[in-house]
C-alpha positions as CSV (number, residue, x, y, z in Angstrom):
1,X,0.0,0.0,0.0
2,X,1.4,3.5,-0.9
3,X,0.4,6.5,0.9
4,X,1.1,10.0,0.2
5,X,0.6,12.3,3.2
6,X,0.3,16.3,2.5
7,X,1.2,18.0,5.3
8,X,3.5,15.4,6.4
9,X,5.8,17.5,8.8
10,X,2.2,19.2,10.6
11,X,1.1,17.5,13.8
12,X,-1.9,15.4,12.0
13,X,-0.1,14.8,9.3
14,X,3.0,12.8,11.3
15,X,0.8,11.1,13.1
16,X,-0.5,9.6,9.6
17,X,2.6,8.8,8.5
18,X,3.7,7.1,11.9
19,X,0.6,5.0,11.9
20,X,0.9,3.6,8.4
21,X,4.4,3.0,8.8
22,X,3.5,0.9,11.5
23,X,1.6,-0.9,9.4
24,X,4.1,-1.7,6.6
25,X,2.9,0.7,4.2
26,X,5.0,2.7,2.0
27,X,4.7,6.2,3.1
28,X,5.9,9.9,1.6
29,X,5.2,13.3,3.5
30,X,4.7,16.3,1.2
31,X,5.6,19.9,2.8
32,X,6.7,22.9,1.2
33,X,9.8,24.3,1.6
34,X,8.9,26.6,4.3
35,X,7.6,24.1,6.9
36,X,10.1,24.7,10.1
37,X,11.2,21.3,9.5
38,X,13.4,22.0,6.7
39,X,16.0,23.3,9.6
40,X,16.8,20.0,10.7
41,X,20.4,18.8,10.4
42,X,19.1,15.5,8.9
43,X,16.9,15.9,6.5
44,X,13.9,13.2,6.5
45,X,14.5,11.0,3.5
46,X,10.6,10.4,3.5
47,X,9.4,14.4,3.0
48,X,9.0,15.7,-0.2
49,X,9.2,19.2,-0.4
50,X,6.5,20.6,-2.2
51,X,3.7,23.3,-2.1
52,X,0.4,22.1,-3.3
53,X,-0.3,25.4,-5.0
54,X,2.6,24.3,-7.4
55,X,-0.3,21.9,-9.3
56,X,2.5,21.0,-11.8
57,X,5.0,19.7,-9.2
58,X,2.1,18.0,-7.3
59,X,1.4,16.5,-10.7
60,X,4.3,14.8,-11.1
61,X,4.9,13.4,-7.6
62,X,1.3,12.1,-7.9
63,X,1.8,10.4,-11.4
64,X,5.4,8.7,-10.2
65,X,3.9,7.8,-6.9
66,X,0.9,6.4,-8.0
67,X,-0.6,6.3,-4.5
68,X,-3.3,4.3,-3.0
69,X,-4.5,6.5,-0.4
70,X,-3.8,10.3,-0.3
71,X,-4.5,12.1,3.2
72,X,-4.6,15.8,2.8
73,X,-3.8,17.8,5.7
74,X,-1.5,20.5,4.1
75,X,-3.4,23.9,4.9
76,X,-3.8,27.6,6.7
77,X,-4.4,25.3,9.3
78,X,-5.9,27.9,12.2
79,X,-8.8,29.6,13.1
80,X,-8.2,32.6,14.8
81,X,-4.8,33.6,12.2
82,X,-7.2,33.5,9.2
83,X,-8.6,37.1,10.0
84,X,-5.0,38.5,9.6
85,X,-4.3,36.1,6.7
86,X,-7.2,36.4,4.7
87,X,-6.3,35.6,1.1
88,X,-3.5,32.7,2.5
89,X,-6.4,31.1,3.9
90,X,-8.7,30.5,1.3
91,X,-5.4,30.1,-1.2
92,X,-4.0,27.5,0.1
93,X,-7.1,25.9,1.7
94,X,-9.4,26.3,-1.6
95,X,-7.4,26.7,-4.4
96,X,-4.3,24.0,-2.6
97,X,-7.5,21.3,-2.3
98,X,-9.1,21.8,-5.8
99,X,-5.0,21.1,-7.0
100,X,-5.2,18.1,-4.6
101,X,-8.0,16.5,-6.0
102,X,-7.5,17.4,-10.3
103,X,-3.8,15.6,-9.9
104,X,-5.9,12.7,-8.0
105,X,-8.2,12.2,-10.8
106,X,-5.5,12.5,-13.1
107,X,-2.7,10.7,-11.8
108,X,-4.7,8.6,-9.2
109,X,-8.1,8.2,-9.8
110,X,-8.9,4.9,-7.9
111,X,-7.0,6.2,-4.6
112,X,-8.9,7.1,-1.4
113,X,-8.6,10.9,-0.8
114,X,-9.3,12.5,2.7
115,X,-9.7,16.2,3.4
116,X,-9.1,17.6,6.8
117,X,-12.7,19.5,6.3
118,X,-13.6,21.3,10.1
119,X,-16.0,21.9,12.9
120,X,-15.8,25.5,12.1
121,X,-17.9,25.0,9.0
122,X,-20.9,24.8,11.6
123,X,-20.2,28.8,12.4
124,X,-21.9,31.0,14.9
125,X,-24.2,28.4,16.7
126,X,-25.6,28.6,19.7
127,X,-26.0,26.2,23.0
128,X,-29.2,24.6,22.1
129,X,-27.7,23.7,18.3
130,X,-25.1,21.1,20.4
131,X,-24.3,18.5,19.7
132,X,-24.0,19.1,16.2
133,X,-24.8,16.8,13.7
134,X,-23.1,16.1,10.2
135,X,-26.9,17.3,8.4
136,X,-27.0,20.7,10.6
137,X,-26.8,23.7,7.8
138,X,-23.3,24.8,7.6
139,X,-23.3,28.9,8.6
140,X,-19.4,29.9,8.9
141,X,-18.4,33.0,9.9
142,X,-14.5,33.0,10.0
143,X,-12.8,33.0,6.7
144,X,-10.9,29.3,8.2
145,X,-14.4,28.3,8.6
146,X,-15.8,29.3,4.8
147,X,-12.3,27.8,3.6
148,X,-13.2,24.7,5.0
149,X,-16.9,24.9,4.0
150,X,-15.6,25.3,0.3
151,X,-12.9,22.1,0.6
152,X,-15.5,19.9,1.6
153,X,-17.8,21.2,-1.1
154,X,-14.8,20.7,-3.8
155,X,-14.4,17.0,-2.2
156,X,-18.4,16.4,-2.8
157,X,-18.6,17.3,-5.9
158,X,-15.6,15.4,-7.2
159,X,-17.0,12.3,-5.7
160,X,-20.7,12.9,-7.1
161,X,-18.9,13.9,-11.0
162,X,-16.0,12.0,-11.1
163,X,-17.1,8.8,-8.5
164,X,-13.9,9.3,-6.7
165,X,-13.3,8.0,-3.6
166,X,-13.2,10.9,-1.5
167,X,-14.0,11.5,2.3
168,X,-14.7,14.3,4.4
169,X,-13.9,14.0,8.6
170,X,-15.2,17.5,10.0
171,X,-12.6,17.3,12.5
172,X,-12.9,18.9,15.7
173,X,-9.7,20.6,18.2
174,X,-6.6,18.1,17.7
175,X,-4.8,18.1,20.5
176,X,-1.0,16.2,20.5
177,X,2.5,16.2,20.4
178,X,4.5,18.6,17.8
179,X,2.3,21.4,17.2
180,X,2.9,24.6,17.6
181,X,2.4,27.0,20.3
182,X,-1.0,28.6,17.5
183,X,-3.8,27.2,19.6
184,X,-5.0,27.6,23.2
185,X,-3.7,24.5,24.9
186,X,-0.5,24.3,22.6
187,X,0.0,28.3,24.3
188,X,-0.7,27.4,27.6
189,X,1.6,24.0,28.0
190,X,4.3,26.1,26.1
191,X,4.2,28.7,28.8
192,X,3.8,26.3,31.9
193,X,6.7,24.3,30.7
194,X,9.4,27.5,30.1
195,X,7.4,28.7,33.7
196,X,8.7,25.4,35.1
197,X,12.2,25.9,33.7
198,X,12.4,29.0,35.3
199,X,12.7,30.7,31.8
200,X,10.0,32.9,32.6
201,X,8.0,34.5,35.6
202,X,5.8,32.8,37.6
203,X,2.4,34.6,34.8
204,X,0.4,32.7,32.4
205,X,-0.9,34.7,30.0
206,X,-4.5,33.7,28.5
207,X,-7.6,34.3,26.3
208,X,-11.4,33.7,26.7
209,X,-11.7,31.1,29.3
210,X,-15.2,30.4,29.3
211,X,-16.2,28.5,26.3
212,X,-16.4,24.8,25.8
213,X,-15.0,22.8,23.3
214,X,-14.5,19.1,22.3
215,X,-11.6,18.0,21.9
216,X,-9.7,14.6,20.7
217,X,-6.5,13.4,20.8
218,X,-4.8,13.1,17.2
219,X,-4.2,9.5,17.7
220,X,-7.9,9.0,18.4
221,X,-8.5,11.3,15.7
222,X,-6.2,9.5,13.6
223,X,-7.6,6.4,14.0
224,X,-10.8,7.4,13.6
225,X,-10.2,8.9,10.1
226,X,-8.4,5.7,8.8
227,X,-11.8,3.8,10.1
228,X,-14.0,6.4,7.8
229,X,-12.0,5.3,4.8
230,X,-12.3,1.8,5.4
231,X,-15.9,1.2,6.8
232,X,-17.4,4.9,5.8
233,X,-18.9,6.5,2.8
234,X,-17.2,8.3,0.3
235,X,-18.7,12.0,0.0
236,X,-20.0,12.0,3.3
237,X,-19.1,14.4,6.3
238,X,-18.1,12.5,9.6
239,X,-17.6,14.5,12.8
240,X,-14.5,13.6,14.0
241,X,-14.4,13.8,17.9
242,X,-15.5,12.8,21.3
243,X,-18.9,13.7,21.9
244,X,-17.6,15.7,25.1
245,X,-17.0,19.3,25.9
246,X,-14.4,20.6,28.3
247,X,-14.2,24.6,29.5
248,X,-11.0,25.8,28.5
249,X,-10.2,27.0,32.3
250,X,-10.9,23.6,33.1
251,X,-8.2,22.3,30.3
252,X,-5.9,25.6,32.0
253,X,-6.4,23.9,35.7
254,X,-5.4,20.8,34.5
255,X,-2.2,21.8,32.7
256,X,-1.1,23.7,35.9
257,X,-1.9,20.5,37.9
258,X,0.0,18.5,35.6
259,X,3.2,20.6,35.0
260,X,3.5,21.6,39.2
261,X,3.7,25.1,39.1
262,X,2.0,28.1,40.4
263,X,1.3,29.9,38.1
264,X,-0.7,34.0,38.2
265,X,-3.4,33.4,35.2
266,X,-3.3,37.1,33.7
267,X,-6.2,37.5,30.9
268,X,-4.6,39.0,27.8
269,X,-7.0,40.8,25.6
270,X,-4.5,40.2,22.3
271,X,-5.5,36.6,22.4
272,X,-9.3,37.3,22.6
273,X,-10.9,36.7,18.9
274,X,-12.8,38.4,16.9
275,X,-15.8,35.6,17.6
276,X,-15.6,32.7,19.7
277,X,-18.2,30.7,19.8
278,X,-19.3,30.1,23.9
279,X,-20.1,25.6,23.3
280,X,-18.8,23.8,20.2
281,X,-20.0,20.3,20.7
282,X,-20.0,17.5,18.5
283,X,-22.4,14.6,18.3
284,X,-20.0,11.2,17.8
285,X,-22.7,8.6,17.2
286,X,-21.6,8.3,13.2
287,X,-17.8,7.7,13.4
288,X,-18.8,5.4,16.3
289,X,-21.2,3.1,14.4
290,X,-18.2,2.6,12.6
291,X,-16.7,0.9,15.8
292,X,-15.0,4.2,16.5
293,X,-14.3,4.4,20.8
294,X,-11.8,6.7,22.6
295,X,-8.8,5.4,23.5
296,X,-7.0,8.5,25.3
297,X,-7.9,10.3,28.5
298,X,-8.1,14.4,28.4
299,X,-5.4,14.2,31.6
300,X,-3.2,11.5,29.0
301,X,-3.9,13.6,26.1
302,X,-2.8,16.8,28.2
303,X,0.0,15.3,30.1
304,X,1.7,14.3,26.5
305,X,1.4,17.6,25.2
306,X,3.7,19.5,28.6
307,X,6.0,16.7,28.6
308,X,6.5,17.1,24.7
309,X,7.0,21.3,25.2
310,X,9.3,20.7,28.4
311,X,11.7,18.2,25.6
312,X,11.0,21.3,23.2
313,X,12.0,24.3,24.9
């Protein structure tokens, strides 16, 4: 089995290419040539470096590859950036996924293609909306959001005119080992662990604590997406997560507990977004009737994710 991984250096994308590895298959990474990675003394023999808004480049990997299954993660991968990077958001999310899937059906047409579509397709929803299911109207309202809402379009439609094999996870907050510091929890275990190592004062610095949020573990996630493309149906969204929400302050207290410190929580109102919706909850009863169950706690998930900034910084 071949599989090509775009995105192969980003935290999702690893953790693709370190499970099918383990299961024998050969595996390439794609990343352009301004992923951080590129820094490291020893390059990895198993990254090609390529942007997927070079379709011609893409082209030619695709056609000497030949892949069997293609998982496309590459992308303006954050929320609350895609304000301030407007036009590299629905670029590389939009116009990188329609490149993806015309060198598929060219160069690959019988290969399974997965999209990293989102949760932030659902948009500004409220309390009572939760848990969301996969046939709710999509209303986003963040330009990540409407990027994603148009990838997953682009996917559905290639597998409705050209019968490709394409699937859609809406995946919910990823949370693991070798991401960076872009997201909430990422932030907050970043600052706990250089706290710890007495690299900074004693101050966590924070956004909006009150909302909820589900959240999954990218090996759970991971696993759950490899599932979709063997039991699930091609063209159809699957929420990808746990079916549980945790308050943020209650992922900050257990952080703090976890990495031993004492730290002053100091709200910052730079890291308050533009919206920020107060519950995003997902209902999990789809990707489970594909024998999908959760392997890792919140505390394990949580507990990985200090320990791998405290070997970072």
């Amino acid at each position: 089995m071949k599989v090509l991984v775009l995105g192969g250096t980003g935290m999702v994308g690893s953790h693709f290419m370190i499970s099918y590895k383990k299961d024998g298959a050969e595996v390439k990474g794609l990343a352009r040539n301004s992923a951080s990675s590129r820094m490291a003394a020893i390059q990895d023999g198993d990254i090609i470096r390529c942007d997927i808004l070079e379709r011609d480049a893409l082209m030619r990997i695709m056609k000497d590859m030949k892949p069997d299954i293609i998982v496309h993660m590459a992308a303006q991968a954050f929320n609350g950036d895609s304000w301030n990077l407007e036009y590299v958001t629905h670029e590389t999310n939009y116009i990188g996924t329609l490149n993806v899937l015309y060198c598929a059906r060219e160069a690959a047409p019988d290969a399974k293609v997965l999209l990293a579509c989102s949760s932030a397709e659902y948009g500004n929803i409220k309390e009572e909306d939760c848990p969301l299911k996969e046939d709710r109207l999509l209303t986003p309202h963040t330009p990540y959001g409407v990027s994603k809402a148009g990838v997953e379009n682009l996917g559905r439609q290639y597998a409705l005119n050209y019968g490709m094999k394409v699937y859609l996870p809406r995946m919910f907050i990823h949370v693991g080992t070798g991401h960076p510091p872009a997201t909430a929890i990422q932030n907050f275990a970043r600052q706990l662990a250089l706290i710890k190592a007495g690299k900074l004062p004693p101050e966590i610095h924070v956004g909006n604590l009150s909302t909820y949020r589900d959240y999954i573990d990218v090996r759970d996630g991971v696993r759950a997406m490899r599932l979709m493309m063997e039991k699930g149906n091609p063209g159809e969204p699957y929420n990808i997560c746990n079916g549980k929400a945790y308050q943020i302050k209650e992922i900050l207290d257990m952080l703090v507990k976890i990495s031993g410190t004492d730290a002053k929580v100091i709200s910052d109102e730079k890291l308050f977004r533009v919206a920020d919706e107060p519950l995003l909850l997902g209902d999990d009863s789809k990707i489970k009737a594909l024998g999908y169950e959760r392997e890792y706690s919140m505390e394990q998930t949580l507990t990985d994710v200090f320990h791998d900034w405290e070997s970072r910084i």
